[in-house]
C-alpha positions as CSV (number, residue, x, y, z in Angstrom):
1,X,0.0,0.0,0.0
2,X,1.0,3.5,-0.6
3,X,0.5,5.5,2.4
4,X,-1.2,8.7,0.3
5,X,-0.8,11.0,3.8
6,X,2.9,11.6,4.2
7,X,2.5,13.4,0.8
8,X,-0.9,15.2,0.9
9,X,-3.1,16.5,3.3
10,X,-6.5,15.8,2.6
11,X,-7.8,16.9,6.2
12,X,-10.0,20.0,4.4
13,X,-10.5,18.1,1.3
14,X,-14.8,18.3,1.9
15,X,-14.4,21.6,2.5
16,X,-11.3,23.3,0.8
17,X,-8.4,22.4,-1.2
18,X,-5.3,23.4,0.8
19,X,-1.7,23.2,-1.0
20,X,1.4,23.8,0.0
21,X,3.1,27.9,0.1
22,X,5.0,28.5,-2.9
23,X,7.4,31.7,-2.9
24,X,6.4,34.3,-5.5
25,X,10.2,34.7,-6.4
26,X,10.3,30.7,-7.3
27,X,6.7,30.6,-9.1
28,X,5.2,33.5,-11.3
29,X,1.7,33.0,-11.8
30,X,0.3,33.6,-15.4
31,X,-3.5,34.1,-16.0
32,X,-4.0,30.6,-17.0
33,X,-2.2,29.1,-14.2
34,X,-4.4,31.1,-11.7
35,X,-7.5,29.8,-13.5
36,X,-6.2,26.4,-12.9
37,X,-5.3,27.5,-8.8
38,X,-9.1,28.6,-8.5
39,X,-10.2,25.7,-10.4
40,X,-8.4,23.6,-7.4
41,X,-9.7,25.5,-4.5
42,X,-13.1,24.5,-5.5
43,X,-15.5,22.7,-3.5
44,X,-15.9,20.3,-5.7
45,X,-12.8,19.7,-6.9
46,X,-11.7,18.7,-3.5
47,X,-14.6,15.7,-3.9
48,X,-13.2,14.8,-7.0
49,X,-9.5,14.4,-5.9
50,X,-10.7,12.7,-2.6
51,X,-12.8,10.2,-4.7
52,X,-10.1,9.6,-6.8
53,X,-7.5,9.2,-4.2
54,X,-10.1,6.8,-2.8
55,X,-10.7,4.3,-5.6
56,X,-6.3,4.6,-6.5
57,X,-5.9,3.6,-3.5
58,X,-8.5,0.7,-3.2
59,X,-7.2,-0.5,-6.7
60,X,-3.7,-0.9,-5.1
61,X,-5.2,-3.4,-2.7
62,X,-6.4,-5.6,-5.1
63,X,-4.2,-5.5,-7.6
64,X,-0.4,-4.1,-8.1
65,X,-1.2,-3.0,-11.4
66,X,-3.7,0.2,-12.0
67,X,-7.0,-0.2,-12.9
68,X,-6.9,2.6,-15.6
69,X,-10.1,1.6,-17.2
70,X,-11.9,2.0,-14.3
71,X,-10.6,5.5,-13.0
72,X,-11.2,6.5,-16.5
73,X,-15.0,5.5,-16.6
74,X,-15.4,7.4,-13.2
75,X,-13.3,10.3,-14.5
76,X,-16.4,10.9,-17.5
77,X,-19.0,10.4,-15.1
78,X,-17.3,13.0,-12.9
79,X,-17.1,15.6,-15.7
80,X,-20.5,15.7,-16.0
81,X,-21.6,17.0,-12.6
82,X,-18.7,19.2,-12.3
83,X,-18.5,22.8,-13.9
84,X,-14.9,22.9,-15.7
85,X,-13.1,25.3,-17.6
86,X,-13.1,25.1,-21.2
87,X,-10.0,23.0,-22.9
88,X,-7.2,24.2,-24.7
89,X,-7.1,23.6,-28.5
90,X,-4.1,21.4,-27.7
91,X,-4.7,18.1,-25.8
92,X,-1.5,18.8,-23.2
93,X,1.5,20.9,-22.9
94,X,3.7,17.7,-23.6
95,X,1.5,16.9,-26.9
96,X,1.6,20.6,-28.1
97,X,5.7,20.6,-28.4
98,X,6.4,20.0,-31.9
99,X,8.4,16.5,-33.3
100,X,8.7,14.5,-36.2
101,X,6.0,13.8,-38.7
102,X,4.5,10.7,-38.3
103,X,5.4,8.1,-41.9
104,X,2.5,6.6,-41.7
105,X,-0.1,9.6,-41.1
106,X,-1.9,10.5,-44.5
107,X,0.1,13.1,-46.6
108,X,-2.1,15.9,-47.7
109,X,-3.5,16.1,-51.3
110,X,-0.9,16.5,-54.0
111,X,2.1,16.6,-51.7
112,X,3.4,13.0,-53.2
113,X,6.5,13.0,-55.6
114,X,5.8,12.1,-59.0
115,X,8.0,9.8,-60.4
116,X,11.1,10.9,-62.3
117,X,12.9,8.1,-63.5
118,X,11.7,4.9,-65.6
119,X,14.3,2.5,-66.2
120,X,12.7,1.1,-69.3
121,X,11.7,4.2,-70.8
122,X,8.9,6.9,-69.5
123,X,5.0,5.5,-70.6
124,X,3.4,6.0,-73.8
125,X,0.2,8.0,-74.0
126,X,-3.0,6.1,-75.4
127,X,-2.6,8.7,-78.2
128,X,0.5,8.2,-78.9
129,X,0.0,4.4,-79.0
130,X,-2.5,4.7,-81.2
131,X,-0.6,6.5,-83.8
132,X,2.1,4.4,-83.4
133,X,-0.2,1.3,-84.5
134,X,-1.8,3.0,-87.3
135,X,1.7,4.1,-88.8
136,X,2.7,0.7,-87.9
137,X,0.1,-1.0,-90.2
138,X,0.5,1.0,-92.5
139,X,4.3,-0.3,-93.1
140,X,2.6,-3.6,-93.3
141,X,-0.3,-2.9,-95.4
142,X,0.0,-5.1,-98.9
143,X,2.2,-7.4,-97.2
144,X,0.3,-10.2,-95.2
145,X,3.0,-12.8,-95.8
146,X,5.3,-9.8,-94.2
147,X,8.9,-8.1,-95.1
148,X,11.6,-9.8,-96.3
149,X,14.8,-8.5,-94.5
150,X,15.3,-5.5,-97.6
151,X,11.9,-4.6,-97.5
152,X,12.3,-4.0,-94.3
153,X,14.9,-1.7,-93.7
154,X,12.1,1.5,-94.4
155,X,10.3,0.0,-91.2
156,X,13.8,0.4,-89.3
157,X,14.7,3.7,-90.2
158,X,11.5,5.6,-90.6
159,X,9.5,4.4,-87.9
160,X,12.2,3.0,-84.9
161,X,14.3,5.9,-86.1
162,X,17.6,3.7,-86.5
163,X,20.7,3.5,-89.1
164,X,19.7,1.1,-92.1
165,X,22.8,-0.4,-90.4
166,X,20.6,-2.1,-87.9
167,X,18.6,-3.3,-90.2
168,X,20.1,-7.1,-90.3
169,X,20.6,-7.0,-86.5
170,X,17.1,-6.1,-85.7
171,X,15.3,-8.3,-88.4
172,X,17.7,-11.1,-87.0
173,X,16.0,-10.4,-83.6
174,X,12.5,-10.5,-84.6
175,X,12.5,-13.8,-87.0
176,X,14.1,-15.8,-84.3
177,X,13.0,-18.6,-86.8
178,X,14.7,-17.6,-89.5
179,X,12.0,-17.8,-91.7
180,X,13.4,-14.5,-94.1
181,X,9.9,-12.8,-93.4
182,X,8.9,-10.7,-90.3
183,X,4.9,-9.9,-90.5
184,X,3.4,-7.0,-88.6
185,X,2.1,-9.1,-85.3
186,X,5.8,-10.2,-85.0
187,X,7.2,-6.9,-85.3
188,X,4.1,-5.4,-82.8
189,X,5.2,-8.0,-80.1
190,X,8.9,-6.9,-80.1
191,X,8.5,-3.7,-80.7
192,X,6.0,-3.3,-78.0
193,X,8.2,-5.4,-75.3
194,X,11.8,-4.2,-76.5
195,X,11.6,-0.7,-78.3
196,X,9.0,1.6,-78.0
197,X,9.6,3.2,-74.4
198,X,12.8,3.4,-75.1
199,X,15.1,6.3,-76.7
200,X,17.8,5.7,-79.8
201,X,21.2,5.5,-77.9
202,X,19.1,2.7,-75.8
203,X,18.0,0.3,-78.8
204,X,21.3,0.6,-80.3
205,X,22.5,-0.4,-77.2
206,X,19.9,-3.2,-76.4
207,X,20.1,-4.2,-80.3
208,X,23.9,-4.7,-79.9
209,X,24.1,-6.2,-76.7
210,X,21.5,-9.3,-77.5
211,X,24.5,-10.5,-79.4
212,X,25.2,-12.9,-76.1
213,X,23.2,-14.7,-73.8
214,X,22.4,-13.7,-70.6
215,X,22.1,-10.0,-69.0
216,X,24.9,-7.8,-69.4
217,X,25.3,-4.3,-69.0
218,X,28.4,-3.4,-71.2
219,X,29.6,-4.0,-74.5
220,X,32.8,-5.4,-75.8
221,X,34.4,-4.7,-79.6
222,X,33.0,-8.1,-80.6
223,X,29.7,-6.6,-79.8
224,X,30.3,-4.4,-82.6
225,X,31.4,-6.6,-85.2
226,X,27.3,-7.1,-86.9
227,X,27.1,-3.5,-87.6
228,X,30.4,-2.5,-88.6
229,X,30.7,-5.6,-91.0
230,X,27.2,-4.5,-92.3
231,X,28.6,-1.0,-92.8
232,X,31.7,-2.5,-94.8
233,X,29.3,-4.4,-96.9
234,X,27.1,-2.5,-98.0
235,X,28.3,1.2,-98.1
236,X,28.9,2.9,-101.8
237,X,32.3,4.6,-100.2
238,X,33.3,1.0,-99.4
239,X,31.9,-0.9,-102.5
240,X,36.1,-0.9,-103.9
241,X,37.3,-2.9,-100.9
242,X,35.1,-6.2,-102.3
243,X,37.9,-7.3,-104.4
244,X,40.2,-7.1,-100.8
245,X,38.8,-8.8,-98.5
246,X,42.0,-8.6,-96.2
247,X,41.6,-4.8,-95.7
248,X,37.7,-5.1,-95.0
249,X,38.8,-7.0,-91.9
250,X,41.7,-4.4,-90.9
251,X,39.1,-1.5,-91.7
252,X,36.9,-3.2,-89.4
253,X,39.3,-3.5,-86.6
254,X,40.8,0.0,-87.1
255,X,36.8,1.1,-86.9
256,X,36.1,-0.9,-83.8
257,X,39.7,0.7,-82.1
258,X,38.0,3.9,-82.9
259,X,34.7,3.2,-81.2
260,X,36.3,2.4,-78.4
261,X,39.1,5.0,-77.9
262,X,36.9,7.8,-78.1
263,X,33.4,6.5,-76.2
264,X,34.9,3.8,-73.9
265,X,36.5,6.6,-71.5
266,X,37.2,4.2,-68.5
267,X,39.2,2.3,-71.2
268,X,38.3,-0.9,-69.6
269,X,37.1,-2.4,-72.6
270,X,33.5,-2.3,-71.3
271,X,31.2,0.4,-73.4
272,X,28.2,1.0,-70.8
273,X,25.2,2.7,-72.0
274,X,25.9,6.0,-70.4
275,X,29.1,6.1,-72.5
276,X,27.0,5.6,-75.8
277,X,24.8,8.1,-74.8
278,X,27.4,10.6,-73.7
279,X,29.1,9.9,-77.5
280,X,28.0,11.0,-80.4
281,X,28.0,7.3,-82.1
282,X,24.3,7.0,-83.2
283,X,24.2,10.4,-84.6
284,X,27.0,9.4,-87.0
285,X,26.2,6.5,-88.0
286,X,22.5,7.9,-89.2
287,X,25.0,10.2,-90.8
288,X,26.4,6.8,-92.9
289,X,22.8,6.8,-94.7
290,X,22.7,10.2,-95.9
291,X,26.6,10.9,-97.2
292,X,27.7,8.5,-100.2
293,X,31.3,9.5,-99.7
294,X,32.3,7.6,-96.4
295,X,35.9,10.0,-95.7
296,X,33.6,12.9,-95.1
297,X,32.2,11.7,-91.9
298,X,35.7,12.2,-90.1
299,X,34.1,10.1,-86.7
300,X,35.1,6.6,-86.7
301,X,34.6,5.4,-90.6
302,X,36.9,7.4,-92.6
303,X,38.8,5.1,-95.0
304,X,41.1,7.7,-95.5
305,X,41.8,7.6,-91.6
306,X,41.8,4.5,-91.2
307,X,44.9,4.1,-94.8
308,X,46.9,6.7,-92.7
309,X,46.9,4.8,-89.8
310,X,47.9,1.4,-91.2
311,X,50.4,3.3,-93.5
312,X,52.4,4.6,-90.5
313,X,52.1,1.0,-88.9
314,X,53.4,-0.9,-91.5
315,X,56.3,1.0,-91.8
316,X,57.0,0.5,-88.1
317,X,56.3,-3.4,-88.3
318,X,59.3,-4.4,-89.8
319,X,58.5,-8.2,-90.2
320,X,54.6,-7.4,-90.7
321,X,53.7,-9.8,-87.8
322,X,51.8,-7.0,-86.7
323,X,53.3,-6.5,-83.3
324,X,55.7,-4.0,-82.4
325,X,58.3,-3.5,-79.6
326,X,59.6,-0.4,-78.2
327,X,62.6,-0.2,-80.5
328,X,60.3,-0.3,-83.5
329,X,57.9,2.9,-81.8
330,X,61.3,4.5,-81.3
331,X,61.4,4.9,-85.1
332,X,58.2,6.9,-85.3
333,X,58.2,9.7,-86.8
334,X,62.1,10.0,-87.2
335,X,62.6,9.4,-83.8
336,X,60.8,12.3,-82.4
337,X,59.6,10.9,-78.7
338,X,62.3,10.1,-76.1
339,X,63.7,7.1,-74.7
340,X,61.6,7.4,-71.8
341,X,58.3,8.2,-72.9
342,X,58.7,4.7,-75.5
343,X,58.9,3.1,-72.5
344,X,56.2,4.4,-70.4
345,X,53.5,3.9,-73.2
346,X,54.9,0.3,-73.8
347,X,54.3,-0.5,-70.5
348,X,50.6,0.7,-70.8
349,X,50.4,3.3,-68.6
350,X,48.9,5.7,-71.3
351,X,46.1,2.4,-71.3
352,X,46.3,-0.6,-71.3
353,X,47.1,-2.8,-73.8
354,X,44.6,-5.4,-75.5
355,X,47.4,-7.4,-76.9
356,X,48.0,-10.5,-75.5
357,X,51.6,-10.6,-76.2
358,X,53.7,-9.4,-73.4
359,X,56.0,-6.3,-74.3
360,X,54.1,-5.9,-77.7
361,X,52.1,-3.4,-79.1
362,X,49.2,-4.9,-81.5
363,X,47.3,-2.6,-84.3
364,X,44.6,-1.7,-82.4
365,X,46.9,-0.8,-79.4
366,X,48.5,1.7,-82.1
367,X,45.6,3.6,-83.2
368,X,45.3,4.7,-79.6
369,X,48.7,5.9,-79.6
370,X,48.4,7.4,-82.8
371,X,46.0,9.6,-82.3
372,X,46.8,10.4,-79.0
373,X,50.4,11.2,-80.1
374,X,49.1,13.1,-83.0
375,X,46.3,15.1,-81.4
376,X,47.0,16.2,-77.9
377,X,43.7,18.8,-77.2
378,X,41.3,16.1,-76.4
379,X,40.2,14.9,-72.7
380,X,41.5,11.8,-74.0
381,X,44.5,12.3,-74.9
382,X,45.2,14.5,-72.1
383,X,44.2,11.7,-70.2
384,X,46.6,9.4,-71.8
385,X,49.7,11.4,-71.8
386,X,49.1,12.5,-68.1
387,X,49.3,8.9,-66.9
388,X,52.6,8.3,-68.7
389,X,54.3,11.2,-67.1
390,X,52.6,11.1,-63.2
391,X,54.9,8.4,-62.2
392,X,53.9,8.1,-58.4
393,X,50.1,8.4,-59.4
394,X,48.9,10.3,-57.4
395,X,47.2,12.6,-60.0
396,X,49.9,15.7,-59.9
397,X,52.8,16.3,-62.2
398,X,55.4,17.3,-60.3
399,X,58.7,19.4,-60.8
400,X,61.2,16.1,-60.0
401,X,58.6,14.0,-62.3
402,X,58.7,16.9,-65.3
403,X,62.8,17.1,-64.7
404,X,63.1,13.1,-64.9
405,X,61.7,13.3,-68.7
406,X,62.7,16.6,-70.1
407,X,66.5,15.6,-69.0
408,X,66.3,13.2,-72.5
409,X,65.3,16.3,-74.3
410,X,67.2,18.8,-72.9
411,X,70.4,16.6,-74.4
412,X,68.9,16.4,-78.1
413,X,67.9,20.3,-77.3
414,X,71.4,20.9,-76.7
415,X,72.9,19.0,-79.8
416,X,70.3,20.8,-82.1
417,X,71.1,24.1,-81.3
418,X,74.2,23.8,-79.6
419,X,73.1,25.5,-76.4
420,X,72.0,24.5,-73.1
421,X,68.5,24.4,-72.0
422,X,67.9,24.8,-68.0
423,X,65.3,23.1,-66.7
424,X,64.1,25.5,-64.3
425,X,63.5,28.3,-67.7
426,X,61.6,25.3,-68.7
427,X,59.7,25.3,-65.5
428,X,59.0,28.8,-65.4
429,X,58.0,28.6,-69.1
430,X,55.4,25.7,-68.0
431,X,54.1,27.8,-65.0
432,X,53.0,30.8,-67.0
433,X,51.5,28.7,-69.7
434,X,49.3,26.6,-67.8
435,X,49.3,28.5,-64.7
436,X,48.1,26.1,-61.8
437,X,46.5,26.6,-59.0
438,X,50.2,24.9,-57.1
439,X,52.7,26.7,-58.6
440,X,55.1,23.5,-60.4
441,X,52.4,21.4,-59.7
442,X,50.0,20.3,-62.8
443,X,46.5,18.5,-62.4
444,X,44.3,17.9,-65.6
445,X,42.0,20.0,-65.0
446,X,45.2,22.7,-65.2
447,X,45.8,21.4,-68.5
448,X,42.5,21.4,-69.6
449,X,41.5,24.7,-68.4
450,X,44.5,26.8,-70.9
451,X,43.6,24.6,-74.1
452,X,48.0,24.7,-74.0
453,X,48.1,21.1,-73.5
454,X,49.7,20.2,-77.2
455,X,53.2,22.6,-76.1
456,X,52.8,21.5,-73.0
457,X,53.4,17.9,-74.1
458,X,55.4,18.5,-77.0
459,X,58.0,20.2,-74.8
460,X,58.6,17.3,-72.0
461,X,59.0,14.8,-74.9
462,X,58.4,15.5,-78.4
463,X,61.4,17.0,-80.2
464,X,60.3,17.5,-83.9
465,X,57.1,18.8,-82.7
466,X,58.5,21.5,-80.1
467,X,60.4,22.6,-82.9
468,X,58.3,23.3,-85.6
469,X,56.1,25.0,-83.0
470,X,59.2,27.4,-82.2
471,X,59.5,28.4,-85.8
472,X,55.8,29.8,-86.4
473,X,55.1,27.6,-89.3
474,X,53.3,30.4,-90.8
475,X,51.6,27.6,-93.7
476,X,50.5,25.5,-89.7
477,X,48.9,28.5,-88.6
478,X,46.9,29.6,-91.6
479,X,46.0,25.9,-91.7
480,X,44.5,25.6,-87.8
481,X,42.5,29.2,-88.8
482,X,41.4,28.4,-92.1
483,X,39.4,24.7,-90.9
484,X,38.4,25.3,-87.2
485,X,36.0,23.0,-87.8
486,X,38.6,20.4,-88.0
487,X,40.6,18.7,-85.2
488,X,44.3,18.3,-85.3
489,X,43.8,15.2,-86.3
490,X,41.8,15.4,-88.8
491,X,44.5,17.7,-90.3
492,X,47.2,15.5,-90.3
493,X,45.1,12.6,-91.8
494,X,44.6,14.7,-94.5
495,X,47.9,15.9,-94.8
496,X,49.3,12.4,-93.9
497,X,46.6,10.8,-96.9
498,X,47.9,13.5,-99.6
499,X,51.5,12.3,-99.1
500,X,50.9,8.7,-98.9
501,X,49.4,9.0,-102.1
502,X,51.7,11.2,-104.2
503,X,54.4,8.4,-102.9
504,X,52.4,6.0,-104.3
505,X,51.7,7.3,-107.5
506,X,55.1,7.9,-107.8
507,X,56.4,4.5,-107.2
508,X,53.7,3.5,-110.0
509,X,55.0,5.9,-112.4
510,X,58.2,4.6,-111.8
511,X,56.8,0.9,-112.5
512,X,55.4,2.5,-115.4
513,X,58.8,4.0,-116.8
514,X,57.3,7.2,-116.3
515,X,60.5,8.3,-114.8
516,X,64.1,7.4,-115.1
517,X,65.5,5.3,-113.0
518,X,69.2,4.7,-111.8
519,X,70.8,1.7,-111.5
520,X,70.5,0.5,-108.2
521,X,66.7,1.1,-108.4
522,X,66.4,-0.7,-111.4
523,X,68.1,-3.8,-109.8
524,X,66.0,-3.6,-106.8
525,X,62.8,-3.8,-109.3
526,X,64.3,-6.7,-111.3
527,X,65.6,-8.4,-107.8
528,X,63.7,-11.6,-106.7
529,X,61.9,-11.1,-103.5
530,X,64.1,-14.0,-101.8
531,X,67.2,-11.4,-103.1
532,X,65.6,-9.1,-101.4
533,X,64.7,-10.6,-97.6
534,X,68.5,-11.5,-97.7
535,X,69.5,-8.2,-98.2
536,X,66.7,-6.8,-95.2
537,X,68.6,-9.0,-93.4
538,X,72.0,-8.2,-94.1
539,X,73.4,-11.2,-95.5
């Protein structure tokens, strides 16, 4: 039992409610506590708390636990006869302080989020469904045995929007069969379940990627191989390379290395769809359908690119096993890149190489070089030359790092001009061109941020280069301003294509007897070929 006197006196209680003093320093009455004092020292409030007390205190007796429900039936009846004060619009001070809203409680009208993102493309009005179907049928319409895989190449590009390059790939998809004819209910239910919600860098990317079984979410070069192959067989600008069937497989690998060096930026050999989209792929290849001379479109499929680039290969593979070591890249471009830069690329720090033999460098491996080497104002190639010279990693180019490569030039500086070049003018030079945020110490986004990446690189490790830039090659500079539209590598493909085939027309006239020859020439014409490997050889 709880002995209820020690606490309170309830002697006056049937009278008069009598409380303990309270000092007027420790307690400040307020209007509504004063109400609540008077409502206490009334009459019947006194019988209430008494009756309350009462049956608390009977409830203890039978039972440890309190009898809630009862004191709250009594407590209702009690309200009744007594004469209270109104209630505060809040239930109690300890309700009325403010917290966190409740999850489950009901939202108010309009207050959801509407959702933002569809994985499988946003949904398709009943309008715009309905157009669909009625365009749809109307591909169809006077074909009820459906479209054979030419015929259907319209349906492809007019109405999914793709290149007439995906033609063969998407037919193959819908006449899983392979009965050579895809009618219109076949071509509803795919394009219903695959296409329709979704935009074009997504079908080319779902089109491409069905090439395998199973889910993946990335594609590799052998992905790529349908379209491109497609592309080689049935574009007018590629129509000459039937009778060569040898070069339609090194076009298609040197298009392929292209793909991938420009829209694979992690350079892991997985192409994920937010790389496609970020590129400008699909846009050129619907470019492929409307231009009948293929070395227009620069991007990717320019045979004229792609004759430059196995032109400066060949004459670097010296046994044509089409592999090449570091002391066959030292001969590029009459030894113009250092000792130590060789190196660095041929250990793949620039990226990685795809070759599978050990110290090599395949083709494909070389077209990233190549145009990396050759055009140095691109993220990527910024990217690639600022891996081969951070040697610690750690995403800075320091002075002792910029010292350790420019020492090999500042030796064939020295010989050219017969002066000596001090690294620290070098330094200084380098610090007022790209002017980093660390004084001597250069980040990407440095390099990036002065477009001065091309003399930046040229001067660590690229002597021909450096040099024609001293000289203010006034024919270069009226070049770069007359075809701003043109990348620098563009420019030297073209330059590069022009030479390559004046050479070759030469050596034609000269088989011709267009010119005369001398002596020695004439022997090395008449020579046998074995003759000739003995003398490559030196025997």
């Amino acid at each position: 039992k709880i002995n209820l006197s020690r606490r309170f006196n309830f002697a006056h209680l049937e009278g008069r409610a009598t409380f303990p003093p309270c000092s007027r320093a420790h307690y400040m009455a307020t209007p509504l506590q004063e109400l609540f004092l008077q409502f206490l020292s009334l009459p019947e409030t006194g019988k209430m708390l008494n009756l309350k007390i009462g049956m608390f205190a009977k409830s203890q007796e039978r039972s440890p636990e309190v009898k809630m429900a009862d004191i709250g039936s009594h407590s209702s009846s009690m309200e009744t006869s007594l004469k209270l004060p109104p209630r505060s619009p809040t239930s109690s001070r300890q309700s009325s302080r403010r917290g966190s809203p409740d999850v489950k409680s009901k939202t108010r009208r309009g207050s959801r989020i509407k959702q933002f993102y569809f994985p499988n493309g946003p949904p398709i009005s009943p309008k715009s469904n309905h157009r669909e179907r009625v365009i749809m049928q109307n591909f169809f319409r006077g074909h009820s045995n459906g479209l054979s895989e030419e015929e259907f190449i319209s349906v492809t590009r007019d109405f999914c929007h793709l290149s007439s390059y995906c033609n063969s790939i998407l037919f193959a998809r819908i006449d899983k069969k392979k009965s050579g004819r895809v009618t219109l209910p076949m071509f509803k239910e795919f394009y219903t379940a695959n296409l329709q919600k979704l935009d074009i860098p997504t079908r080319v990317f779902r089109l491409l990627e069905s090439e395998r079984k199973g889910p993946r979410r990335f594609l590799t070069r052998d992905n790529f191989t349908p379209i491109v192959n497609e592309v080689v067989r049935r574009h007018p600008g590629l129509q000459f390379l039937k009778s060569h069937p040898e070069f339609q497989a090194r076009y298609a690998q040197t298009v392929k290395a292209r793909i991938f060096y420009k829209v694979n930026r992690m350079a892991n050999e997985q192409l994920t769809l937010r790389e496609l989209k970020r590129s400008n792929f699909c846009e050129v290849l619907s470019m492929l359908d409307e231009e009948e001379d293929i070395n227009k479109i620069h991007d990717y499929f320019s045979y004229e690119h792609f004759y430059v680039i196995y032109c400066k290969f060949w004459e670097l593979d010296d046994d044509h096993d089409f592999e090449i070591d570091a002391k066959d890249l030292l001969r590029y471009d009459d030894y113009a890149l250092t000792t130590k830069i060789i190196h660095r690329v041929m250990e793949g720090y620039g990226r990685p190489f795809i070759s599978p033999m050990k110290g090599k460098m395949g083709y494909e491996d070389f077209v990233v070089f190549l145009m990396s080497e050759v055009d140095k104002t691109s993220d990527i190639s910024v990217e690639y030359w600022f891996r081969c010279l951070d040697l610690d990693g750690d995403g800075v180019i320091a002075a002792y790092e910029l010292e350790y490569f420019f020492s090999e030039q500042a030796a064939r500086l020295q010989q050219l001009s017969q002066e000596e070049v001090l690294f620290t003018d070098v330094l200084c030079q380098l610090n007022d061109m790209i002017k980093p945020k660390v004084e001597s110490h250069f980040t990407k986004k440095d390099i990036r941020a002065t477009k001065m990446s091309t003399p930046f690189f040229n001067i660590i490790f690229n002597l021909s280069k450096h040099v024609l830039a001293e000289q203010r090659d006034p024919i270069l500079i009226h070049q770069v301003h007359s075809t701003p539209e043109l990348c620098d590598w563009d420019r030297y493909a073209i330059n590069e294509y022009i030479k390559l085939a004046e050479s070759e027309n030469n050596v034609n006239d000269a088989f011709d007897g267009g010119e005369e020859l001398d002596w020695d020439t004439k022997e090395m014409i008449d020579m046998p070929e074995e003759d000739m490997d003995m003398m490559d050889e030196g025997i």
